[in-house]
C-alpha positions, -999 to +999 in steps of 0.1 A: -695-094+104-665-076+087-686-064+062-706-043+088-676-035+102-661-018+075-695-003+062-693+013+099-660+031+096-672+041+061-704+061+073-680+077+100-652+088+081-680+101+056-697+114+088-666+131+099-660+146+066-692+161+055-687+181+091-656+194+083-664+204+050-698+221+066-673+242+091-658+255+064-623+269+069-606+303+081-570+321+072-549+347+098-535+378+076-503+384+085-487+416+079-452+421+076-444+460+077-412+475+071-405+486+107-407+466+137-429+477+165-399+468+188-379+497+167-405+521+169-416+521+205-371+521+215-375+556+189-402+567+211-396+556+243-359+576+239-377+607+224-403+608+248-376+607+277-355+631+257-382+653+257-393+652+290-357+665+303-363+700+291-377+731+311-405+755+293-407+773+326-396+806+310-419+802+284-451+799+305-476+822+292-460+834+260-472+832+226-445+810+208-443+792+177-421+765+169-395+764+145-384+729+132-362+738+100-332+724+116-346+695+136-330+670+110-330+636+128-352+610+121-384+603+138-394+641+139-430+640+135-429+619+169-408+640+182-419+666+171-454+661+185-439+651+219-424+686+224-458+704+211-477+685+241-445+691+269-451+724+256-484+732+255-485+715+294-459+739+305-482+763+301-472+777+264-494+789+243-484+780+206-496+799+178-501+790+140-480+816+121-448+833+128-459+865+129-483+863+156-461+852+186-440+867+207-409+844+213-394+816+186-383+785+197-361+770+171-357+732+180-327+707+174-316+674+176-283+656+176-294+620+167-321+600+168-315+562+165-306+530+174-270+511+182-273+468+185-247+446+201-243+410+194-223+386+213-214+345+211-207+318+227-200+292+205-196+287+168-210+310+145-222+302+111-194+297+085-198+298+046-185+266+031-172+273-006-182+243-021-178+228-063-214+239-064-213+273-052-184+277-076-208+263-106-228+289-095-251+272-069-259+284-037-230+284-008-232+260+015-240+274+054-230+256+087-251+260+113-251+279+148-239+263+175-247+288+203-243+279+246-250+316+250-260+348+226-268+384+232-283+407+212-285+440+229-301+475+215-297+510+227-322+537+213-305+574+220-325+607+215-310+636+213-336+671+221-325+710+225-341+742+216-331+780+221-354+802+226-355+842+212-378+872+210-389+875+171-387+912+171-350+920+187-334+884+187-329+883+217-323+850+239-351+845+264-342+806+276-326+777+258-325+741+268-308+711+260-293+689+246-316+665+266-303+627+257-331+596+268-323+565+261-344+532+257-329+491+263-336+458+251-318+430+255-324+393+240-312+362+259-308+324+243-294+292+261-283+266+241-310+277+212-339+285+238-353+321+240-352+347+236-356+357+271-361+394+267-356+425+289-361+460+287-381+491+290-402+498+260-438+481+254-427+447+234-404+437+264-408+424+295-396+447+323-363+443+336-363+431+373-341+457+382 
C-alpha cells in the first residue's frame, strides 16, 4: 500500500516535470537608458508650453528661415522642432537657405531644465564610521525612517526670438521670453508610495 503510494507521487512529480520542462521558459529585457522618460516628457512638456506662448502673427505669409546659432540650452532639437511646427501653423512659410527668405528669425533661450526638492519627516540615513570602514571596508548605512517625504520637480523653459528683414536689418516682430513650466510631485507615508502627481505623461493628473 505505501509502496503504491509513493510510486504515485513519483509518476506525478515526473509528470509535473516533464511539462514544465516541455513549456520551456521565457526572459523580459529590461532596458535601463540614461534618461528617464519622467525627465524627458517634464523637458517637453515645459518647452512645448514655452513654445506655445509666442505670437508668429506678424510673420504670417513671409518667407523666413530660422536661425538657431544662439539657441544654446539643452533639449534644442525638441525645441527646436516645436517652434518649426508653431511656426509653420501660424501660417509661415520656412525656407531651406538664408538667402532665399525674406525675414530672419534668430531664436533664443534662457534655460532649459529641471530644479527637484526633497523634504523629510523623520530620520534620514546616517553614515556610521565603523573599525571596518576604517580598514577599508564599506561604511556602514542606517536606514530611513520616513512618516512623510516629498520629492518635488519643476521643469522650466525658457523660448524668445527677434525677428529682422535680411536685407536692411530691420526689426519686423520679436517675442518672448516665453517661460512653461511642467510639475511632478512624489508622495510616501510611512514607506508606502509614491503617490504621484503632476502634468506630464508618467504622472497621474493632479485633482486640481
Amino acid at each position: 500500500m505505501l509502496c503504491d503510494y509513493t510510486h504515485r507521487w513519483i509518476r506525478w512529480i515526473l509528470i509535473l516535470s516533464a511539462a514544465m520542462a516541455s513549456a520551456g521558459c521565457s526572459s523580459i529585457r529590461v532596458t535601463d537608458p540614461p534618461r528617464t522618460a519622467t525627465e524627458q516628457f517634464m523637458l517637453s512638456t515645459a518647452a512645448t508650453e514655452a513654445v506655445e506662448g509666442l505670437s508668429f502673427e506678424n510673420l504670417r505669409g513671409r518667407q523666413v528661415w530660422l536661425d538657431d546659432r544662439y539657441f544654446a540650452a539643452s533639449e534644442a532639437s525638441f525645441v527646436l522642432g516645436q517652434l518649426r511646427a508653431r511656426l509653420l501653423l501660424a501660417g509661415v512659410r520656412l525656407v531651406p537657405d538664408r538667402d532665399l527668405c525674406d525675414v530672419v528669425v534668430e531664436v533664443r533661450s534662457g534655460g532649459v531644465g529641471i530644479d527637484r526638492y526633497d523634504s523629510l519627516a523623520g530620520l534620514p540615513p546616517v553614515f556610521i564610521t565603523s573599525p571596518v570602514e576604517s580598514a577599508g571596508g564599506a561604511p556602514l548605512v542606517s536606514p530611513e525612517l520616513a512618516i512623510a517625504k516629498n520629492q518635488r520637480q519643476r521643469g522650466f523653459a525658457s523660448v524668445a526670438y527677434v525677428a529682422y528683414w535680411r536685407e536692411t536689418g530691420d526689426v519686423v516682430a520679436a517675442s518672448g521670453p516665453s517661460v512653461g513650466r511642467s510639475t511632478r510631485d512624489d508622495w510616501w507615508f510611512f514607506g508606502l508610495g509614491p503617490r504621484t502627481t503632476g502634468d506630464i505623461a508618467p504622472a497621474d493628473r493632479d485633482p486640481r
